[in-house]
C-alpha positions as a Markdown table, in Angstrom:
| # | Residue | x | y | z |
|---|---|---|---|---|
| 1 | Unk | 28.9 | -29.4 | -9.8 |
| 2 | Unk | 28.6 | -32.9 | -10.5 |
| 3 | Unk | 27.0 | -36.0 | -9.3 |
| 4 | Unk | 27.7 | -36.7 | -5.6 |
| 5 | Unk | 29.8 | -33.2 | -5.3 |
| 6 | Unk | 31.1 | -32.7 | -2.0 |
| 7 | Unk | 32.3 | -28.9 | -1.0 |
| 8 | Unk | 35.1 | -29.8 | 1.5 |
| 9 | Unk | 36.2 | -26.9 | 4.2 |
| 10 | Unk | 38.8 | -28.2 | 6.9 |
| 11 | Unk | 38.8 | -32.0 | 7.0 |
| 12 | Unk | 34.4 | -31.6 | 6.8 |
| 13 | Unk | 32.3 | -32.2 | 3.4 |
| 14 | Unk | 28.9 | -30.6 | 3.0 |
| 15 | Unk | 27.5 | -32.9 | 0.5 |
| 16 | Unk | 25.2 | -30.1 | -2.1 |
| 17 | Unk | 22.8 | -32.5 | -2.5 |
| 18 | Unk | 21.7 | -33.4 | 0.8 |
| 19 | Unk | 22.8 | -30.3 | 2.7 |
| 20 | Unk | 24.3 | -33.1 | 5.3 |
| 21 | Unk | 28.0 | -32.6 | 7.2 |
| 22 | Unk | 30.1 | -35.3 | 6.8 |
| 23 | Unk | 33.2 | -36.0 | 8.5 |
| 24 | Unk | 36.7 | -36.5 | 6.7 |
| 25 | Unk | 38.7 | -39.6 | 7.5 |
| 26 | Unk | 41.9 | -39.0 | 8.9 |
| 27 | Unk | 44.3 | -40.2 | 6.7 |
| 28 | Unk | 47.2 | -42.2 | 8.6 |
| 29 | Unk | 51.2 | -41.7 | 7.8 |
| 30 | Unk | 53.1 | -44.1 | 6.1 |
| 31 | Unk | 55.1 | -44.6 | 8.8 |
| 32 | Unk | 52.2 | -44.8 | 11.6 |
| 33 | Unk | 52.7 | -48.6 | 12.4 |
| 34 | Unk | 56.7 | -48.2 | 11.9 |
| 35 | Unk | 57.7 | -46.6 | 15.2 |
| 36 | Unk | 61.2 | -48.0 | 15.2 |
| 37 | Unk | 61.9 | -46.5 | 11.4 |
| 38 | Unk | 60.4 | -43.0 | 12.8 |
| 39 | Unk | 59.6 | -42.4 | 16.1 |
| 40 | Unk | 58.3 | -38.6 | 15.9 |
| 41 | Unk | 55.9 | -39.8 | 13.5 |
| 42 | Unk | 52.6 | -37.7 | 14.3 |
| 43 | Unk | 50.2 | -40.7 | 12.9 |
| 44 | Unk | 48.0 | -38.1 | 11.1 |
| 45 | Unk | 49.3 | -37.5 | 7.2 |
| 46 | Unk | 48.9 | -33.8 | 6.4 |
| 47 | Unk | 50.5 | -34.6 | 2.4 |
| 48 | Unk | 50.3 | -37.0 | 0.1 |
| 49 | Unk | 53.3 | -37.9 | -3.0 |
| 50 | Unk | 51.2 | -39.9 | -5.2 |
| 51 | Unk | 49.7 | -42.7 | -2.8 |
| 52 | Unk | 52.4 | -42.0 | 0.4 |
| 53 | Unk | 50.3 | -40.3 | 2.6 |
| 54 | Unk | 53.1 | -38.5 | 5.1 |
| 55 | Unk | 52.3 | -36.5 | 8.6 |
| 56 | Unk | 54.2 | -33.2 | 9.1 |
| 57 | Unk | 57.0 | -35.0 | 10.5 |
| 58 | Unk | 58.0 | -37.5 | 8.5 |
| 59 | Unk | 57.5 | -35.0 | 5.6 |
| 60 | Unk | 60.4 | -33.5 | 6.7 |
| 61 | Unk | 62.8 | -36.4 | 7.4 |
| 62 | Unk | 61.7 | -37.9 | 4.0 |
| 63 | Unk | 64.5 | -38.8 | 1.7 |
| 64 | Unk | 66.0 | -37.2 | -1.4 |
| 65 | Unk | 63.7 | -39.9 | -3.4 |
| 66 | Unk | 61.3 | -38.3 | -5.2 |
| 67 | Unk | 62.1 | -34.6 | -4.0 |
| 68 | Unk | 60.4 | -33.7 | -7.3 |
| 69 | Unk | 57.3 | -34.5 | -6.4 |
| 70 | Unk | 54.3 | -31.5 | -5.5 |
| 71 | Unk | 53.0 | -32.5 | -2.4 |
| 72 | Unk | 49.2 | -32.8 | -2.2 |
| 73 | Unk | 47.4 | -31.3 | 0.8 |
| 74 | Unk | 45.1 | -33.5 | 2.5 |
| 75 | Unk | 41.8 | -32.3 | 4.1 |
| 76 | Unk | 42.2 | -31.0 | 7.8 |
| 77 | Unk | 40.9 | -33.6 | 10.0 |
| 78 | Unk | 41.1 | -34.7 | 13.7 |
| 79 | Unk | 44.2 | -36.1 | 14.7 |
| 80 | Unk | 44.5 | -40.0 | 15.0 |
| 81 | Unk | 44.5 | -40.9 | 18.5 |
| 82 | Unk | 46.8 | -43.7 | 19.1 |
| 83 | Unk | 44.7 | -46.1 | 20.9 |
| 84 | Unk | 42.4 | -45.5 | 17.5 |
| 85 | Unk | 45.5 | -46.7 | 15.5 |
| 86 | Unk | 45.9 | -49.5 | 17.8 |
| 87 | Unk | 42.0 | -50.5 | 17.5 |
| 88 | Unk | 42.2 | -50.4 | 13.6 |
| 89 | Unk | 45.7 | -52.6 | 13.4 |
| 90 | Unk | 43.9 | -55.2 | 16.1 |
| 91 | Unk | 41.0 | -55.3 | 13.4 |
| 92 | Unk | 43.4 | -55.3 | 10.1 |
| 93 | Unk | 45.3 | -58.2 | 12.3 |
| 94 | Unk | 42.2 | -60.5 | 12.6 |
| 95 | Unk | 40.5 | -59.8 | 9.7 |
| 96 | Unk | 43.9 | -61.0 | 8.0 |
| 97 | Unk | 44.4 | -63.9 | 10.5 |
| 98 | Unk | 40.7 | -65.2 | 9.9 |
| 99 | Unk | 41.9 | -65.1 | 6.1 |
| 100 | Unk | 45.0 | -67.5 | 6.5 |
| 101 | Unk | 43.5 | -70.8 | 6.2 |
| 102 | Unk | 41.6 | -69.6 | 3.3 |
| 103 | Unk | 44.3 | -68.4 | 1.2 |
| 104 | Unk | 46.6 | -71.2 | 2.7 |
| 105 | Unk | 44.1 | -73.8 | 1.0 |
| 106 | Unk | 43.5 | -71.7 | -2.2 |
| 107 | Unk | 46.9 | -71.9 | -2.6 |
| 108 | Unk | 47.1 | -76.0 | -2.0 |
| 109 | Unk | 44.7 | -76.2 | -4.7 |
| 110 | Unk | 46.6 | -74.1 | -6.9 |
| 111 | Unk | 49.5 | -77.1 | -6.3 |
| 112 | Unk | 52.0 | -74.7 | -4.2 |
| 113 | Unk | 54.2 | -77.3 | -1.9 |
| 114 | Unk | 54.0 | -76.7 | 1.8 |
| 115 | Unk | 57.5 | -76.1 | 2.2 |
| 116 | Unk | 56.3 | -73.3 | -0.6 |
| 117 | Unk | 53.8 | -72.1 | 1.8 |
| 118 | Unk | 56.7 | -72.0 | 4.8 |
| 119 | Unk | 58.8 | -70.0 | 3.1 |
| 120 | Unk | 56.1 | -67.3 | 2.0 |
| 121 | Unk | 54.8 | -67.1 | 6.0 |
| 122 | Unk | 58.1 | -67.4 | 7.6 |
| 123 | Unk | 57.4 | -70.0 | 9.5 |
| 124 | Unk | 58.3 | -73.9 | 9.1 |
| 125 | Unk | 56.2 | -76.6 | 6.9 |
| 126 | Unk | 55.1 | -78.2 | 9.6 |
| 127 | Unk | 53.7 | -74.3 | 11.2 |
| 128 | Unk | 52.2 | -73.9 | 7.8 |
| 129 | Unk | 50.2 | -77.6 | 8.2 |
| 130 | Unk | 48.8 | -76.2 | 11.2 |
| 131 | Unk | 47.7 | -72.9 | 10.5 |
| 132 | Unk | 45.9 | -74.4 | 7.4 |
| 133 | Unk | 43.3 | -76.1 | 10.0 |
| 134 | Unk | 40.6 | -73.5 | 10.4 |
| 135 | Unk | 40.0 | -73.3 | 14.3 |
Protein backbone atom coordinates (compact mmCIF):
# COMPACT_ATOMS: atom_id res chain seq x y z
CA UNK A 1 0.00 0.00 0.00
CA UNK A 2 0.98 3.46 -0.45
CA UNK A 3 1.68 6.61 1.40
CA UNK A 4 -1.21 7.58 3.70
CA UNK A 5 -3.34 4.17 2.72
CA UNK A 6 -6.43 3.95 4.36
CA UNK A 7 -8.32 0.32 4.49
CA UNK A 8 -11.99 1.53 4.45
CA UNK A 9 -14.79 -1.14 5.90
CA UNK A 10 -18.44 0.44 6.13
CA UNK A 11 -18.17 4.28 6.12
CA UNK A 12 -14.76 3.68 8.85
CA UNK A 13 -10.96 3.90 7.62
CA UNK A 14 -8.25 2.24 9.67
CA UNK A 15 -5.36 4.23 8.60
CA UNK A 16 -2.13 1.17 8.26
CA UNK A 17 0.10 3.43 9.44
CA UNK A 18 -1.15 4.62 12.63
CA UNK A 19 -3.46 1.71 13.37
CA UNK A 20 -6.07 4.66 14.24
CA UNK A 21 -10.14 4.51 13.28
CA UNK A 22 -11.27 7.21 11.60
CA UNK A 23 -14.66 8.18 10.83
CA UNK A 24 -16.05 8.59 7.16
CA UNK A 25 -17.92 11.86 6.32
CA UNK A 26 -21.26 11.45 5.27
CA UNK A 27 -21.51 12.61 2.04
CA UNK A 28 -24.76 14.87 1.49
CA UNK A 29 -27.35 14.39 -1.75
CA UNK A 30 -27.49 16.70 -4.29
CA UNK A 31 -30.68 17.52 -3.61
CA UNK A 32 -30.30 17.86 0.35
CA UNK A 33 -30.94 21.66 0.48
CA UNK A 34 -33.70 21.41 -2.42
CA UNK A 35 -36.72 20.12 -0.58
CA UNK A 36 -39.23 21.57 -2.95
CA UNK A 37 -37.41 19.82 -6.14
CA UNK A 38 -37.44 16.38 -4.01
CA UNK A 39 -38.99 16.06 -0.98
CA UNK A 40 -38.24 12.16 -0.15
CA UNK A 41 -34.74 13.09 -0.39
CA UNK A 42 -32.92 10.95 2.43
CA UNK A 43 -30.01 13.73 2.78
CA UNK A 44 -27.35 10.97 2.99
CA UNK A 45 -25.80 10.16 -0.80
CA UNK A 46 -25.29 6.35 -0.94
CA UNK A 47 -23.80 6.90 -5.13
CA UNK A 48 -21.98 9.09 -6.79
CA UNK A 49 -22.11 9.91 -11.13
CA UNK A 50 -19.02 11.60 -11.43
CA UNK A 51 -19.20 14.60 -8.77
CA UNK A 52 -23.41 14.18 -8.10
CA UNK A 53 -23.41 12.63 -5.05
CA UNK A 54 -27.26 11.07 -4.94
CA UNK A 55 -29.11 9.37 -1.64
CA UNK A 56 -31.12 6.15 -2.41
CA UNK A 57 -34.02 8.19 -3.28
CA UNK A 58 -33.24 10.50 -5.45
CA UNK A 59 -31.12 7.75 -7.28
CA UNK A 60 -34.17 6.46 -8.27
CA UNK A 61 -36.29 9.47 -9.44
CA UNK A 62 -33.11 10.71 -11.31
CA UNK A 63 -33.61 11.52 -14.92
CA UNK A 64 -32.84 9.78 -18.23
CA UNK A 65 -29.62 12.21 -18.36
CA UNK A 66 -26.79 10.45 -18.04
CA UNK A 67 -28.39 6.88 -17.50
CA UNK A 68 -25.07 5.58 -18.90
CA UNK A 69 -23.22 6.38 -16.21
CA UNK A 70 -21.80 3.37 -13.42
CA UNK A 71 -22.78 4.52 -10.33
CA UNK A 72 -19.98 4.75 -7.60
CA UNK A 73 -20.73 3.34 -4.21
CA UNK A 74 -19.98 5.62 -1.45
CA UNK A 75 -18.57 4.40 1.90
CA UNK A 76 -21.32 3.39 4.55
CA UNK A 77 -21.65 6.17 6.96
CA UNK A 78 -24.13 7.52 9.58
CA UNK A 79 -27.00 9.15 8.25
CA UNK A 80 -27.10 13.05 8.15
CA UNK A 81 -29.27 14.22 10.78
CA UNK A 82 -31.22 17.15 9.62
CA UNK A 83 -30.62 19.54 12.33
CA UNK A 84 -26.71 18.65 11.23
CA UNK A 85 -27.70 19.73 7.67
CA UNK A 86 -29.22 22.78 9.04
CA UNK A 87 -26.05 23.62 11.33
CA UNK A 88 -23.67 23.22 8.22
CA UNK A 89 -25.99 25.54 5.77
CA UNK A 90 -26.22 28.24 8.86
CA UNK A 91 -22.28 28.03 8.72
CA UNK A 92 -21.89 27.87 4.70
CA UNK A 93 -24.56 30.97 4.98
CA UNK A 94 -22.27 33.19 7.16
CA UNK A 95 -19.11 32.20 6.14
CA UNK A 96 -20.48 33.44 2.50
CA UNK A 97 -22.31 36.53 4.05
CA UNK A 98 -19.04 37.59 5.92
CA UNK A 99 -17.40 37.26 2.31
CA UNK A 100 -19.88 39.77 0.48
CA UNK A 101 -18.26 42.98 1.13
CA UNK A 102 -15.05 41.54 0.19
CA UNK A 103 -15.85 40.24 -3.09
CA UNK A 104 -18.28 43.25 -3.57
CA UNK A 105 -15.09 45.63 -3.25
CA UNK A 106 -12.77 43.24 -5.23
CA UNK A 107 -15.00 43.62 -7.81
CA UNK A 108 -15.22 47.67 -7.58
CA UNK A 109 -11.61 47.64 -8.09
CA UNK A 110 -11.86 45.45 -10.94
CA UNK A 111 -14.19 48.56 -12.49
CA UNK A 112 -17.63 46.44 -12.39
CA UNK A 113 -20.59 49.30 -12.18
CA UNK A 114 -22.86 48.93 -9.30
CA UNK A 115 -25.78 48.49 -11.25
CA UNK A 116 -23.30 45.49 -12.53
CA UNK A 117 -23.12 44.36 -8.99
CA UNK A 118 -27.21 44.58 -8.62
CA UNK A 119 -27.89 42.56 -11.20
CA UNK A 120 -25.29 39.65 -10.15
CA UNK A 121 -26.98 39.74 -6.29
CA UNK A 122 -30.47 40.25 -7.26
CA UNK A 123 -31.00 42.99 -5.48
CA UNK A 124 -31.14 46.86 -6.51
CA UNK A 125 -27.88 49.27 -6.86
CA UNK A 126 -28.65 51.03 -4.18
CA UNK A 127 -29.02 47.28 -1.89
CA UNK A 128 -25.63 46.55 -3.48
CA UNK A 129 -24.09 50.21 -2.01
CA UNK A 130 -25.11 48.95 1.26
CA UNK A 131 -24.11 45.61 1.54
CA UNK A 132 -20.62 46.74 0.33
CA UNK A 133 -20.18 48.59 3.96
CA UNK A 134 -18.59 45.97 6.09
CA UNK A 135 -20.72 45.98 9.45
Amino acid sequence: MGRGDRLEHHGRGTDVKSGLTVEAIPARCYYALRPQERPGCQLTATVAYGTTTLCSACQRDRSTLGKGQSPRPLPSTTNLDALALLDQAHLEFTRAAGQLPAAIARARQHHATWTAIAAVLGITRQAAQQRSKAP
